[in-house]
C-alpha positions in Angstrom: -9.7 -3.5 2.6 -12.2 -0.9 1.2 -10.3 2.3 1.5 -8.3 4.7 4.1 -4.9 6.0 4.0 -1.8 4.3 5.4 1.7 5.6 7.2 4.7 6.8 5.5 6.4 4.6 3.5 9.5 3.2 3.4 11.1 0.5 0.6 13.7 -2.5 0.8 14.7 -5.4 -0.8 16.3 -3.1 -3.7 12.8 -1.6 -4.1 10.4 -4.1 -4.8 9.0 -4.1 -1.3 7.6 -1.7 0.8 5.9 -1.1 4.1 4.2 0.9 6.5 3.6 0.8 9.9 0.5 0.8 10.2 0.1 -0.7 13.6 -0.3 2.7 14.5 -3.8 2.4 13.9 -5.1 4.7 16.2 -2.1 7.4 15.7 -4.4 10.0 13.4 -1.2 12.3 13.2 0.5 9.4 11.2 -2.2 7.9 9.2 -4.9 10.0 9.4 -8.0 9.5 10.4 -9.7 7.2 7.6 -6.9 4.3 8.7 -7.0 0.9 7.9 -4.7 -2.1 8.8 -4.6 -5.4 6.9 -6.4 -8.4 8.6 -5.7 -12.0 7.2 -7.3 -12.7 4.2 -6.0 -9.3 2.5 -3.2 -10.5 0.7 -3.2 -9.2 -2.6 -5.2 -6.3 -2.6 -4.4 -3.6 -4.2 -2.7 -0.2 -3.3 -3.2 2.3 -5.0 -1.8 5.9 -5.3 -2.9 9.5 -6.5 -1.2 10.9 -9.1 -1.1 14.8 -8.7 0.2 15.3 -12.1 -1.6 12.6 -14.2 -5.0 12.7 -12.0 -5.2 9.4 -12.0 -4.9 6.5 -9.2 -2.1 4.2 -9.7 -2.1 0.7 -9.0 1.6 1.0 -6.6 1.9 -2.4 -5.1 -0.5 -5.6 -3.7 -1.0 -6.3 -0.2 2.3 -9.4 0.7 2.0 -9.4 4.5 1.5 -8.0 7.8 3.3 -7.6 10.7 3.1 -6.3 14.4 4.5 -3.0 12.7 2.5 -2.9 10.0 2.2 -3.9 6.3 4.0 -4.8 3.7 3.2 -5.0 0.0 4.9 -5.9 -3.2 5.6 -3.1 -6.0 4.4 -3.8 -9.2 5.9 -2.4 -12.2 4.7 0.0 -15.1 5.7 -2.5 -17.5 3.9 -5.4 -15.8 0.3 -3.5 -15.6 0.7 -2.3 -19.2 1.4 -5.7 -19.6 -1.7 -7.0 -17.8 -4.3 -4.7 -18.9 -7.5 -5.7 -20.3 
């Protein structure tokens, strides 16, 4: 994955999931029209956020799985990438 923008998203599994459906690929009111969709291969790549008020990208989550309806990734914690930082 080199870039784009993906679908609203939505959370489960108390939080530390979440997904979009990006299937909708081709739907630029939903995603836009820089969208991507993961192929295999992708899992854990990054996703990362903008952060209006810090103006800074956030890492938000790594790439878990795909779907027919779209993506899913796993949410990573502040504490864990403080954590990891090098």
């Amino acid at each position: 994955m080199i870039g784009g923008t993906i679908g609203y998203l939505s959370s489960y599994n108390n939080n530390l999931m979440i997904s979009s459906g990006t299937a909708q690929i081709f739907n630029e009111n939903y995603q836009g029209y820089l969208a991507n969709y993961l192929q295999p291969g992708d899992s854990g790549s990054p996703l990362f956020g903008y952060n209006s008020k810090t103006k800074e990208w956030e890492l938000i989550g790594v790439t878990s799985s795909m779907s027919v309806n779209g993506n899913n990734w796993a949410v990573t914690s502040r504490d864990f990438y403080l954590r990891n930082q090098k």
